[in-house]
C-alpha positions as CSV (number, residue, x, y, z in Angstrom):
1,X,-29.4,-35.9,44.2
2,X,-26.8,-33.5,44.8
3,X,-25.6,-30.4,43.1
4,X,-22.8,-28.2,42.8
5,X,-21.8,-25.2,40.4
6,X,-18.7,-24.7,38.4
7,X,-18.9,-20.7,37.6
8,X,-15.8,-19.8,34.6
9,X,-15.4,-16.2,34.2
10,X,-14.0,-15.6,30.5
11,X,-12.9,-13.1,28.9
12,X,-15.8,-12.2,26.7
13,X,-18.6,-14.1,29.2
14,X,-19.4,-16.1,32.2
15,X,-20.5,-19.3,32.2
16,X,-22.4,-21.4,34.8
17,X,-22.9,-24.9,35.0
18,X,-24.9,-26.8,37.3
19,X,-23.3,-30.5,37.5
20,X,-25.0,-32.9,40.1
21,X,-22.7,-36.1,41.6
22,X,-23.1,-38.1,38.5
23,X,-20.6,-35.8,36.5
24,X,-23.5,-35.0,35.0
25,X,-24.4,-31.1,34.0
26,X,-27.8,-30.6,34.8
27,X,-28.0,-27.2,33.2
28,X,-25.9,-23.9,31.8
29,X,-26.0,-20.5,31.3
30,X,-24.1,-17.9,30.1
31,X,-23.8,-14.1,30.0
32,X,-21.8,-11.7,27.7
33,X,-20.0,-8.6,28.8
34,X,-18.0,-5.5,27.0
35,X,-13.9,-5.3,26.6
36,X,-12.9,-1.8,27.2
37,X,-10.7,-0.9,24.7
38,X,-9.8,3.3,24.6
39,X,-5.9,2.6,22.7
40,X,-4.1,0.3,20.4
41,X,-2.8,-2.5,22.9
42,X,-5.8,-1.6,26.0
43,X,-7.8,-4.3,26.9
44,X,-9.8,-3.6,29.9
45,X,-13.3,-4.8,31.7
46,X,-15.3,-2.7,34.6
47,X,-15.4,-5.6,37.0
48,X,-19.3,-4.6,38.0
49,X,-19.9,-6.3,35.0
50,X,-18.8,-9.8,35.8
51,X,-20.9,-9.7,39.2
52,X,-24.3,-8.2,37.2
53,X,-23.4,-11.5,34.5
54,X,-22.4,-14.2,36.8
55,X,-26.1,-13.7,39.2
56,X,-27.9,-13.8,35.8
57,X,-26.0,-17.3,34.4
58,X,-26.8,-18.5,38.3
59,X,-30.0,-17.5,38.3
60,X,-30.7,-18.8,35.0
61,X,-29.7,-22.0,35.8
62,X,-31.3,-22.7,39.0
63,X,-34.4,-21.6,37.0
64,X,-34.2,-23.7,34.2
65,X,-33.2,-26.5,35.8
66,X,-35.6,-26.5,38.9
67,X,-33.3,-28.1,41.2
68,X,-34.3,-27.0,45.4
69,X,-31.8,-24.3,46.5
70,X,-30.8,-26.5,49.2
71,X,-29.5,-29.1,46.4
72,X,-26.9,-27.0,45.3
73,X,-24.2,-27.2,48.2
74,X,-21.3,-25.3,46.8
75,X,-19.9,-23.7,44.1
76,X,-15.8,-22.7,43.0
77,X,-14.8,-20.4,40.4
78,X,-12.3,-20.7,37.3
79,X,-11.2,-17.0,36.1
80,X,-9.4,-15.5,33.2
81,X,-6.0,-15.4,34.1
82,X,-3.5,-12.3,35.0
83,X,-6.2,-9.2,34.8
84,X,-5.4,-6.4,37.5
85,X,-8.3,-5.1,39.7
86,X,-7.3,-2.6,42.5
87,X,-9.8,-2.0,45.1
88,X,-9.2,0.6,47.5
89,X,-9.9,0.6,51.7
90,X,-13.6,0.4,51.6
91,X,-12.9,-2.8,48.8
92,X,-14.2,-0.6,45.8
93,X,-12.8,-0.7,43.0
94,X,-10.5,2.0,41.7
95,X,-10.2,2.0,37.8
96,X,-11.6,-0.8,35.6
97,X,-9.6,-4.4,36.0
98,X,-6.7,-4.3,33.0
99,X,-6.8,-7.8,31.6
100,X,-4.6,-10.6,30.5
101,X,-4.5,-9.2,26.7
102,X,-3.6,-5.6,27.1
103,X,0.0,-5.4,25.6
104,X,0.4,-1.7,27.4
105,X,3.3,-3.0,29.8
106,X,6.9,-3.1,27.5
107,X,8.7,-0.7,29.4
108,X,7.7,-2.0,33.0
109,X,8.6,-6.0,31.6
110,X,11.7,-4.1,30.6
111,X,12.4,-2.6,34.7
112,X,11.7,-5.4,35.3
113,X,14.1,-7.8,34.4
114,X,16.7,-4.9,34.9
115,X,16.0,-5.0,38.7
116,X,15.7,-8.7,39.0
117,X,18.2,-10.4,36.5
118,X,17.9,-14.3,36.9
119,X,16.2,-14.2,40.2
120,X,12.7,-13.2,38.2
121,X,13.0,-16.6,36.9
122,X,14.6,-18.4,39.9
123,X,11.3,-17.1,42.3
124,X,8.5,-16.8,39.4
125,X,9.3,-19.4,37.6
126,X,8.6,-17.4,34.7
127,X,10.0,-14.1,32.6
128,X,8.3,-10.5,32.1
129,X,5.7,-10.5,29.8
130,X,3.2,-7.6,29.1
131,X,0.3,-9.9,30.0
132,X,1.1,-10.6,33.5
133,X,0.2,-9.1,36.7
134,X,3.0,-7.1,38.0
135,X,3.7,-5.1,34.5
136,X,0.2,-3.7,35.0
137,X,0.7,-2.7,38.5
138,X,3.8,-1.1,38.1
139,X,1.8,0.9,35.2
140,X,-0.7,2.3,37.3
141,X,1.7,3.6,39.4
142,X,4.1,5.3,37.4
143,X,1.1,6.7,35.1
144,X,-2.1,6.8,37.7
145,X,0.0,7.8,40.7
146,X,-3.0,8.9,42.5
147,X,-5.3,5.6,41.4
148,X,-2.3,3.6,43.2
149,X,-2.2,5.3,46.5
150,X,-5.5,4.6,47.2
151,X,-5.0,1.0,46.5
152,X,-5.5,-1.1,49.7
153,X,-5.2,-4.4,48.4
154,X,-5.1,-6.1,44.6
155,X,-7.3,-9.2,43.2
156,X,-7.4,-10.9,39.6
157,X,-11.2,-11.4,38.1
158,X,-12.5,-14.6,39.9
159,X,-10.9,-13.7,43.3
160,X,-13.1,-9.9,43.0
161,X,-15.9,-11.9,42.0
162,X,-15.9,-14.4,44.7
163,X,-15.8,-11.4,47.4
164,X,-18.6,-10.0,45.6
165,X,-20.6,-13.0,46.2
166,X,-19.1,-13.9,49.7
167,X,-17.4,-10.6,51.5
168,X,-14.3,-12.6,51.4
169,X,-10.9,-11.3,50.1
170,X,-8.5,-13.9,48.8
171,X,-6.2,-15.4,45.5
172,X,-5.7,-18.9,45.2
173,X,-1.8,-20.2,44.4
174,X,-2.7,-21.5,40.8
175,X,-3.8,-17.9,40.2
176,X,-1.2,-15.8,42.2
177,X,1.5,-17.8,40.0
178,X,0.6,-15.5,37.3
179,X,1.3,-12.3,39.3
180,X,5.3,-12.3,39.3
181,X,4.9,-11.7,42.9
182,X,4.5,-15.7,43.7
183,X,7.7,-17.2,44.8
184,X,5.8,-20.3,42.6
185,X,8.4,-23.4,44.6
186,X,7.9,-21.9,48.3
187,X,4.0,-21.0,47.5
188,X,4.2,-17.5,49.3
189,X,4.5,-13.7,48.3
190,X,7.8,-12.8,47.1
191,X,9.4,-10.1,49.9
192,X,11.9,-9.9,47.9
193,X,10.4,-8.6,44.9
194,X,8.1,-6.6,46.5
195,X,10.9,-4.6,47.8
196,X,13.2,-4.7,44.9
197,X,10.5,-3.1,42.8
198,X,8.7,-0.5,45.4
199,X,5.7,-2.6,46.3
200,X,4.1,-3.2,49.6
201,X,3.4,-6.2,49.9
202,X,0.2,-5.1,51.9
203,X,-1.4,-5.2,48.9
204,X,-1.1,-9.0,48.2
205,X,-3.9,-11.0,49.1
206,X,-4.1,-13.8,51.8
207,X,-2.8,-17.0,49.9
208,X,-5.7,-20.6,49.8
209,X,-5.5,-23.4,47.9
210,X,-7.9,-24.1,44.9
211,X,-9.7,-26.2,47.3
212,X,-10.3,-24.3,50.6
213,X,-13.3,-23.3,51.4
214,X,-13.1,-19.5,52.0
215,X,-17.2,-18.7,52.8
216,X,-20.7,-19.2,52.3
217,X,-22.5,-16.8,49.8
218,X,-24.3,-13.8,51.5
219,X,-27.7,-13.1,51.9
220,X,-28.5,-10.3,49.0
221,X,-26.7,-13.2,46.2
222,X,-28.6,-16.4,47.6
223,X,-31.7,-13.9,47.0
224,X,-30.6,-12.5,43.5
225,X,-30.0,-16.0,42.1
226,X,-32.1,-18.4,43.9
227,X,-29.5,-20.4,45.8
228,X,-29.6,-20.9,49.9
229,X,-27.2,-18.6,51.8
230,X,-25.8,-21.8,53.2
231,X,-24.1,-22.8,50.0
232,X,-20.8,-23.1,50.8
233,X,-18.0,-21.3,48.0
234,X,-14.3,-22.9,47.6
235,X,-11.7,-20.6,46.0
236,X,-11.5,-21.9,42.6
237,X,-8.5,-21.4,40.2
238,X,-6.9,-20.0,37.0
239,X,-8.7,-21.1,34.1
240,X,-5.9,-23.0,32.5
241,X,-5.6,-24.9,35.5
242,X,-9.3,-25.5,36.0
243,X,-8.9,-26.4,32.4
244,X,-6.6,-29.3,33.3
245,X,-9.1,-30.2,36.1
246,X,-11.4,-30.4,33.9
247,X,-9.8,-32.8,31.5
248,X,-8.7,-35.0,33.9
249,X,-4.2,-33.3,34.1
250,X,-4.4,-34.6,37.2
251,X,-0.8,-37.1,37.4
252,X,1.5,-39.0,35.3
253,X,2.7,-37.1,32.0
254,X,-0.9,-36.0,31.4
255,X,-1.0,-33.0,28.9
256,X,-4.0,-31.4,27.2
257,X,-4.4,-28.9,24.3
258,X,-6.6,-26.4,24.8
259,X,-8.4,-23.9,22.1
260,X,-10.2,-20.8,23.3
261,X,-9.9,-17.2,22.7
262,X,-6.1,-18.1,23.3
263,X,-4.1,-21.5,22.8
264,X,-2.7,-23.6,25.7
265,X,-0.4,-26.2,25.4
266,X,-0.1,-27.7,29.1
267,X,1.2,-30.9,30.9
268,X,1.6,-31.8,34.5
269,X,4.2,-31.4,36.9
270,X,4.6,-33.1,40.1
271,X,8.5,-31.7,40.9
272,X,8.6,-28.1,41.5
273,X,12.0,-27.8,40.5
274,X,11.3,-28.2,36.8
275,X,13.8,-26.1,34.9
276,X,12.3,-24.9,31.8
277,X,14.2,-21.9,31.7
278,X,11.5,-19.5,30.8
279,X,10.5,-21.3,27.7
280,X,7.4,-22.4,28.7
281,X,5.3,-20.8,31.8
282,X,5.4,-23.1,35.1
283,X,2.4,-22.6,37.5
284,X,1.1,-23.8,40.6
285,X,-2.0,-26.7,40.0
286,X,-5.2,-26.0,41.1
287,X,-4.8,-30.0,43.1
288,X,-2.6,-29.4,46.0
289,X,1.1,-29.6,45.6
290,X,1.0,-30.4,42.1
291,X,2.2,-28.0,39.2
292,X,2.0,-27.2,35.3
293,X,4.2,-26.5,32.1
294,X,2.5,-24.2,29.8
295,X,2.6,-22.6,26.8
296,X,0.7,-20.2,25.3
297,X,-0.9,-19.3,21.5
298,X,-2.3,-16.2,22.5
299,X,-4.7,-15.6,19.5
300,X,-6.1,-19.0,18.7
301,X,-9.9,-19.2,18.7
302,X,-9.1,-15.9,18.1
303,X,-7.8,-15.9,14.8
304,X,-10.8,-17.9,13.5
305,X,-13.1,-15.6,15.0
306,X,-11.3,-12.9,13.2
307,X,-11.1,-14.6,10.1
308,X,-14.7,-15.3,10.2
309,X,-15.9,-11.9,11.2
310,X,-13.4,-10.6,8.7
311,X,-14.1,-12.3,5.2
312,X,-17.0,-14.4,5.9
313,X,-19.5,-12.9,8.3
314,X,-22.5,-14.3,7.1
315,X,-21.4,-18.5,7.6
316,X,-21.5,-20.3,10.4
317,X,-18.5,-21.9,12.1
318,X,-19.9,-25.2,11.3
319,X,-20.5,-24.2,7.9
320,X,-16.8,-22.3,7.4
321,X,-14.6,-25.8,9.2
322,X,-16.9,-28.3,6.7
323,X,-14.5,-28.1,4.2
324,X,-11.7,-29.0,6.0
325,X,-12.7,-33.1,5.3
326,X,-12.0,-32.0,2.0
327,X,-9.3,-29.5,1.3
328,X,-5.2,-31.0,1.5
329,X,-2.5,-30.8,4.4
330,X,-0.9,-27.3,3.6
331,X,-4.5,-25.6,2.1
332,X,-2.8,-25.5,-1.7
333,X,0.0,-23.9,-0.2
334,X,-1.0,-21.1,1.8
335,X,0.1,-20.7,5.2
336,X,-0.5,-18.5,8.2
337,X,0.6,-17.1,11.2
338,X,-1.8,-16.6,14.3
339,X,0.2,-13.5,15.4
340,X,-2.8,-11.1,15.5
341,X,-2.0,-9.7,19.4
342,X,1.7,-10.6,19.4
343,X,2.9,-13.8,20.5
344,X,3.8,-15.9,23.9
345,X,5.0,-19.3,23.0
346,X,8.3,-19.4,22.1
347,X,8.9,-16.1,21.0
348,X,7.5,-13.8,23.7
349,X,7.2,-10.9,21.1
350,X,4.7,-7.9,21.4
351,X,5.2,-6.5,18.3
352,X,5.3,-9.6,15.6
353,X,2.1,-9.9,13.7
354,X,-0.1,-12.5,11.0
355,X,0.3,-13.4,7.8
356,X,-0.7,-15.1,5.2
357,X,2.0,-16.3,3.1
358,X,1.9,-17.9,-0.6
359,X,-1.3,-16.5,-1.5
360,X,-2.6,-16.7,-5.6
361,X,-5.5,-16.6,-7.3
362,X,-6.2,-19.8,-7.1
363,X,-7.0,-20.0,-3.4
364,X,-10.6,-20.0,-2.0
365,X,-12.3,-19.7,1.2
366,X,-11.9,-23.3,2.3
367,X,-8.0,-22.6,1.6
368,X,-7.7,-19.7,4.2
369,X,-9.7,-21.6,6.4
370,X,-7.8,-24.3,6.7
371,X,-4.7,-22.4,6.4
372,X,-5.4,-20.2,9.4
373,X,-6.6,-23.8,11.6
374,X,-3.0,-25.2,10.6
375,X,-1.6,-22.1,11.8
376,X,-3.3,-22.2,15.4
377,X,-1.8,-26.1,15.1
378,X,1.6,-25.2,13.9
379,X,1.8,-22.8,16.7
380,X,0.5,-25.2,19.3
381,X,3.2,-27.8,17.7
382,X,5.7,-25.3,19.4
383,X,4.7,-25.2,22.9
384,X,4.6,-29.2,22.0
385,X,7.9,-29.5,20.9
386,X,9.6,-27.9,23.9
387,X,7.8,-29.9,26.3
388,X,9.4,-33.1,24.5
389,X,13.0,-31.2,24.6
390,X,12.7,-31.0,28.1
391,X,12.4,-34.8,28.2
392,X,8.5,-35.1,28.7
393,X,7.3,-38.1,26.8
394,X,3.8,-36.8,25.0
395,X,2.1,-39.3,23.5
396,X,-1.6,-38.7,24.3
397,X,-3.3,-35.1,24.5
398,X,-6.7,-34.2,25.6
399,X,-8.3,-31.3,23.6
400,X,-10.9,-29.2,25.0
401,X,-12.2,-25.8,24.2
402,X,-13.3,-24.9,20.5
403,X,-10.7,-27.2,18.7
404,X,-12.3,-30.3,20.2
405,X,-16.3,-29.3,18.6
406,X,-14.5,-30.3,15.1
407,X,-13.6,-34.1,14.4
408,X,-11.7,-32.7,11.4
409,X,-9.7,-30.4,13.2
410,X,-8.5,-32.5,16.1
411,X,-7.5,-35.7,13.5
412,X,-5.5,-32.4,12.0
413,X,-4.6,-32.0,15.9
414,X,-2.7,-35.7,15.9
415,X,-1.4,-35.2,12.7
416,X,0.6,-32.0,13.7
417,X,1.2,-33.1,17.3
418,X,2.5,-36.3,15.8
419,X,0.3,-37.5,18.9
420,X,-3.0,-39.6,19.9
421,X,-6.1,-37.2,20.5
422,X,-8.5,-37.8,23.1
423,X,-12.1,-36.1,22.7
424,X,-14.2,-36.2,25.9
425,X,-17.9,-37.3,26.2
426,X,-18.8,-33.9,28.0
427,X,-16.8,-30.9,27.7
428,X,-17.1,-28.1,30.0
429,X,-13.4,-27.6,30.1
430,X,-12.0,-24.5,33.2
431,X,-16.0,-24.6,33.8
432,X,-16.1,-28.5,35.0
433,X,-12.9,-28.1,36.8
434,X,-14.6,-25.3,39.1
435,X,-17.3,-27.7,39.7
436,X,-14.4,-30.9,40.7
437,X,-13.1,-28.4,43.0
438,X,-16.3,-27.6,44.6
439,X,-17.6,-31.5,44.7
440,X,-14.3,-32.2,46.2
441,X,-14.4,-29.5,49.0
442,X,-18.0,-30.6,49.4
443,X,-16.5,-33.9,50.7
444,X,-18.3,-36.0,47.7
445,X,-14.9,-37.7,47.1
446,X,-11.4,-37.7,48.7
447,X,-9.3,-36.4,45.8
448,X,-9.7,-34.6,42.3
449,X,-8.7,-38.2,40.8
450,X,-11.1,-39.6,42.4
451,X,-13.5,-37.3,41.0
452,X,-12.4,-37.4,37.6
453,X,-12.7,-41.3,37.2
454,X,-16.8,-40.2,38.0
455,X,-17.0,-37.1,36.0
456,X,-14.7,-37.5,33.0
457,X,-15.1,-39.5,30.4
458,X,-13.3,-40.4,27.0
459,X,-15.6,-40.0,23.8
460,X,-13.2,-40.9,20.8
461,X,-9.3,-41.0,20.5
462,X,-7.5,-39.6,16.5
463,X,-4.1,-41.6,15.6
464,X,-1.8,-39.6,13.7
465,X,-1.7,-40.7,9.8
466,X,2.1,-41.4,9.2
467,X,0.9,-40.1,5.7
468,X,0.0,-36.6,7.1
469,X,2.0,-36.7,9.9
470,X,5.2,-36.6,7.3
471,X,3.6,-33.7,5.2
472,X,2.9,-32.1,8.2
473,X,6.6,-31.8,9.7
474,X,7.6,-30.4,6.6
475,X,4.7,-27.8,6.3
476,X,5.7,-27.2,10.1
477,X,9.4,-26.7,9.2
478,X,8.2,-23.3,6.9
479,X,6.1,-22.3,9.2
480,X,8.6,-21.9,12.0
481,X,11.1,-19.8,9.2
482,X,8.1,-17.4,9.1
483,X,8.6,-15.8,12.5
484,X,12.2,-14.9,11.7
485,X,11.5,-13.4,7.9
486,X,8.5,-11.2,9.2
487,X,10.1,-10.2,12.8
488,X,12.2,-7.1,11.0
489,X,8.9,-6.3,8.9
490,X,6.6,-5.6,11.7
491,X,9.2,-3.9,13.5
492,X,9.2,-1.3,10.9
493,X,5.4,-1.3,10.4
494,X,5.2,-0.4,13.9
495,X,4.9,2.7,13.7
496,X,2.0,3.4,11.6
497,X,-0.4,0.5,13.6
């Protein structure tokens, strides 16, 4: 049998799965690792600590799954999305990598669009936001002026950790898309923002598809993880789009829902010249020629986590979801808002924050639970809604990450999305999509459909209840009034965050 690794570099761990040419995953492993954070709105990782995690997940599973080094014949890579690293001429790294969640960017979003007007949207594809690439690096260089002249070239996470394992610098075009350096239609570096805005574009990064094969891993990792030297390491993609791998986005209308530390709302695009206007984001697809609408809940998972670590540290997810089988669409009327690090998807807004709204004394626990689950939906809903503006029919949506573990939550999925759910047998989401790529570039099929038709399989589909579904778009309806009641509120608590 034959073996291939999907690697999915997070933003809180790694995670390395082993899948053979079955579909099936052999083994896993994962491996946690630190956020920096020194201010209010600083997010940031030391890069060293993604190579020291990803060789223990790899080592760890070649051990516990005793497969022969010389089974495993590739491996490709899924990374959080966006995150600067700098390395400098000798490739070391500069500073530690500034990550997708660090908010520190306003003013250089702001230069931004001030220098480029419309054509920021007519070449990216997508508007200034504080999470993307470019913000970052023009921060570094206006406040670490000496940190940016010894930059030789720029990476995001997965491409500094696939030269760590191979010697190989490169960025995949499902990944650069994130930069707002990527002319996204023409699939090349942007000369013309580069020079607008004071970069050299000698510090881009030689452009592969998801696909290519870019190396074989070197000597000192085949011997720190148990692999053969001769496996062979394809470029790998953005985890949203290794996501949609992964859940078979691979044609048609296909669209998927996705709940990690963040919220994704995302459905395939075949015509490049898709026109959302900025509403949504519009990336290049990890499968060739091929491209995605997106939007974005940046703290889903991530309010729940909050929540829990917040009010009810000692119960276990399981334990804290259970009763949502038994509390009512609109938890007794309490509502929230997932706004805990800003928001992306629709409002682009830095500053807005949570809230709870209709609380009394009558709520408990399972009422904030559920309240803050239909909050992550409602905001989903959004991203939902303007895809179906647009003209995108959306009738089915696969959900993967945290949202799928819950049967309760993704019937509550339907009934918001007003949409069939589909639940897969095996979900490995941005992880299983690294592994496609690799099987693919390993030659075990001819295309990434092909692949999926081996390796991903429907578990259980969720109707929408017409019931819910109606309480539901009213429920919706207040929660989309809360963004504009609350906007002038946070603005003025501001100041004292």
């Amino acid at each position: 049998m034959k073996y291939v690794l999907g690697i999915d570099l997070g933003t809180s761990s790694v995670k390395a799965v082993l899948v053979n040419d079955a579909g099936d995953v052999s083994a896993e492993a994962t491996a946690a690792y630190p956020l920096i954070q020194e201010e209010s709105g600083y997010s940031e990782q030391d890069p060293d600590e993604w190579v020291k995690g990803t060789l223990l997940a790899v080592r760890s599973v070649m051990s516990e799954s005793g497969v022969a080094a010389e089974r495993v014949e590739g491996m490709s890579f899924s990374g959080q999305m966006h995150g600067l690293v700098l390395l400098d001429r000798d490739r070391k790294v500069i500073r530690n990598a500034i990550l997708w969640n660090d908010t520190r960017t306003t003013a250089q979003c702001r230069t931004i669009e001030q220098v480029l007007g419309d054509r920021l949207l007519t070449i990216t594809r997508n508007p200034a936001l504080e999470g993307f690439t470019l913000p970052k690096l023009l921060w570094v260089k206006e406040h670490e002026p000496e940190l940016y002249a010894r930059a030789d070239v720029f990476v995001l996470p997965k491409d500094y950790l696939r030269y760590r394992l191979t010697g190989q610098i490169a960025m995949d075009l499902s990944d650069a898309a994130g930069t707002l350096l990527l002319d996204v239609g023409a699939k090349r570096w942007s000369a013309e923002i580069c020079e607008a805005l004071g970069v050299d574009s000698a510090v881009c990064p030689p452009l592969v598809e998801s696909s290519d094969e870019v190396g074989t891993i070197t000597a000192q990792v085949a011997e720190q993880t148990g692999l053969s030297p001769a496996t062979k390491v394809f470029a790998g993609g953005a985890d949203n789009a290794c996501g949609a791998i992964g859940a078979g986005i691979l044609g048609g209308e296909a669209t998927m829902c996705s709940i990690g530390t963040s919220g994704v709302v995302l459905s395939y695009e075949t015509d490049g010249s898709a026109d959302y206007g900025g509403r949504v984001h519009f990336f290049n697809h990890g499968q060739k020629d091929a491209f995605y609408a997106m939007g974005v809940t940046l703290a889903a998972g991530y309010s729940l986590q909050w929540f829990r670590e917040t009010f009810a540290p000692a119960v276990a997810f399981d334990s804290l979801l259970a009763p949502l089988g038994d509390t009512s669409p609109g938890a007794k009327g309490l509502l929230f808002t997932p706004y805990l690090a800003g928001e992306r998807t629709p409002h682009a807004d830095a500053v807005i924050r949570g809230s709870f709204v209709g609380m009394d004394g009558a709520h408990e626990l399972g009422h904030f639970t559920r309240a803050v689950v239909e909050g992550i939906t409602y905001s989903l809903r959004e991203s939902v809604d303007i895809l179906r503006a647009s003209g995108k029919r959306v009738s089915s949506i696969t959900s993967i990450g945290g949202g799928a573990k819950n049967e309760h939550w993704l019937q509550l999925q339907a009934d918001v999305f007003g949409a069939e759910v589909v639940k897969l047998t095996t979900e490995q989401g941005p992880a299983m999509g690294a592994a496609m790529l690799a099987a693919v570039g390993c030659g075990w099929f001819g295309s990434l459909a092909e692949c999926a038709e081996r390796f991903i399989r429907p578990a259980k589909t969720f109707q929408p209840n017409a019931e819910r579904q109606k309480q539901y778009d009213e429920l919706y309806s207040v929660y989309c009034d809360v963004y504009a009641a609350t906007r002038p509120l946070n603005e003025r608590l501001a100041k004292f965050r």
